[in-house]
N, C-alpha and C positions, 0 to 999 in steps of 0.2 A: 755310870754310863754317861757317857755324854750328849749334850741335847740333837745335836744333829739325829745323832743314831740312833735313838729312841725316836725320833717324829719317822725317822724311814721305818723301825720295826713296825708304831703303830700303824704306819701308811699302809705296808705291807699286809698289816693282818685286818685292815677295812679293805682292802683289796677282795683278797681271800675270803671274807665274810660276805660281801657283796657278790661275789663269783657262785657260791653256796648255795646264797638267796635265790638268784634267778634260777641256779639250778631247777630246787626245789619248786619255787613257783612252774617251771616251767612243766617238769614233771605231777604236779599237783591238782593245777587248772587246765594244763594243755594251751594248745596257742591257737591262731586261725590255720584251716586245714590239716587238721589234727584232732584221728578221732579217740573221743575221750570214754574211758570207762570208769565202774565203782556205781555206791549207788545211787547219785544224783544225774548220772548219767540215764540207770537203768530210769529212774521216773522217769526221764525225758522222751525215753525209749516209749516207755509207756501211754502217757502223753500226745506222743506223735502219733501212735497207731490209734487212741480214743477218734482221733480226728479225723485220719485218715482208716478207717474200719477195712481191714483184708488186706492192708497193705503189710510190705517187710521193709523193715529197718536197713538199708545199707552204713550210714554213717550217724556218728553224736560227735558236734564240736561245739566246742566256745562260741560265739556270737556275739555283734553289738551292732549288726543294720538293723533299723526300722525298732530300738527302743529295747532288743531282745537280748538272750542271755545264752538262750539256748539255740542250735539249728542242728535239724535231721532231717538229712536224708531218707527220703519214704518211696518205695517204687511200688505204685498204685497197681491193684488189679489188673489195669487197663493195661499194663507195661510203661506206663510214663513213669516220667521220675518227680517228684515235687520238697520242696525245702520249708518243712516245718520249722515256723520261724517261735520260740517261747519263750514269756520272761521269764524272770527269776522263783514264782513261784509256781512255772509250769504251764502256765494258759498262755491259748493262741494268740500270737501277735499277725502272725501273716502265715500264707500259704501261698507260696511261688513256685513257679515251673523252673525246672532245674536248668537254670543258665549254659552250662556247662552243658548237660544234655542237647539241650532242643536251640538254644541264643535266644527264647523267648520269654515273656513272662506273664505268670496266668492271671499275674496280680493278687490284690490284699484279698482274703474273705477274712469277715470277723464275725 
């Protein structure tokens, strides 16, 4: 084989391998706005409601404002909505008022 065609096959199949990759990442971790299941999820799930006591879980996604890993959606007894913000091994980072709901924000509690 000759060298041209051989650096287009290999291109092709780093192509292809890199196409795969993000797939799987993207199905794996999930992305922003995108909610995530399995069981690193379910702790989160968990997690948010220790915090937020009587509340229901609407949403689990990905995160990275304010240091955090995890963010759920929590719609409090009250009927508000707030975004449990968690790092990586689960603990509060923030608890904010659902942007998206209300345009406002309750701010940090730690």
């Amino acid at each position: 084989m000759k060298t041209p065609r051989k650096l287009l096959l290999v291109g092709g199949a780093v192509l292809v391998l890199a196409a795969g990759l993000a797939g799987v990442g993207r199905a794996v971790g999930g992305g922003d706005d995108q909610n995530v299941t399995g069981p690193a999820a379910d702790r989160a799930r968990a997690a948010a409601i220790a915090i937020v006591p009587g509340g229901k879980v609407n949403a689990v996604e990905r995160d990275s404002e304010k240091g955090a890993t995890w963010e759920v959606e929590v719609a409090r007894p009250d009927g508000k909505t707030v975004d449990v913000r968690l790092d990586a091994a689960y603990r509060q980072v923030a608890v904010d008022g659902d942007t998206e709901e209300s345009g406002e924000q309750s701010g940090d509690t730690d």
